[in-house]
N, C-alpha and C positions, 0 to 999 in steps of 0.2 A: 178376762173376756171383755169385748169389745161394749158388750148389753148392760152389764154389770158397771163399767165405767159412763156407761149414759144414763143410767138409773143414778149414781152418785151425783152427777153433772145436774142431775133435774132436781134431784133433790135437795142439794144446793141451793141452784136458784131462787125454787119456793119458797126456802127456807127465809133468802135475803128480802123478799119482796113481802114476806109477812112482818118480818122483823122491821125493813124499813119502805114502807114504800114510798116511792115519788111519784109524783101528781103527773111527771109529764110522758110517763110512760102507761099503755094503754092496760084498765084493767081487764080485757082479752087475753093480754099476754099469759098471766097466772092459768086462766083455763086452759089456753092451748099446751102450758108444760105440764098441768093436771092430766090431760088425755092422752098426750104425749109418754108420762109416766107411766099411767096405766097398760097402756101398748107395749113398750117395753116389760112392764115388769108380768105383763100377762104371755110373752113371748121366753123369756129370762126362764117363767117356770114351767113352761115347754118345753124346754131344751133341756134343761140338767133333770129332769123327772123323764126325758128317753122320747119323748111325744115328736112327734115330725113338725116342721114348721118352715114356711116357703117364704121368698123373699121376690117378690111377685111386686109388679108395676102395671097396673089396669086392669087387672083378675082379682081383683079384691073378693066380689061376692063368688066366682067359680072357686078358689082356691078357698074360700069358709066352707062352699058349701059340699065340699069334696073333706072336710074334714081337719084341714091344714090350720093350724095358728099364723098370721104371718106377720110381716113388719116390712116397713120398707127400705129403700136402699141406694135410693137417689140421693138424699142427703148424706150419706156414711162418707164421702170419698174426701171432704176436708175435714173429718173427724178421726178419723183409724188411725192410730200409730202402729200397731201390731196386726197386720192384716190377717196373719195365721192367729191370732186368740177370738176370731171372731164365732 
């Protein structure tokens, strides 16, 4: 699954940036793959526990407040390899 490969991806990263980090990169970065992770992996156990979940671009607070998990889907299209595991 498409989520599941972005969750390992983020994990990753964190991983490298605790382990070594470099001065010349901003420390924002680690935050933004912290929340970044958590969206995913808050979307991740949405979907295999059967819960509906939209992928929605400027209805963020309509699609919460109707119930939906969502994530978004602008950035996917240089990341997919397997567009059916999504």
């Amino acid at each position: 699954m498409f989520l599941d490969e972005q969750v390992a991806n983020l994990k990753r990263r964190l991983k490298n940036i605790e382990e070594r980090p470099r001065a010349e990169y901003l420390k924002c970065n680690k935050l933004r793959f912290e929340a970044e992770l958590e969206s995913y992996l808050d979307v991740v156990e949405s979907a295999k526990s059967g819960k509906t979940f939209a992928m929605l671009h400027g209805l963020e607070q309509l699609s919460r407040s109707l119930g939906f998990k969502q994530t978004g889907y602008i950035d996917w299209g240089d990341r997919v390899r397997d567009p059916s595991g999504i």
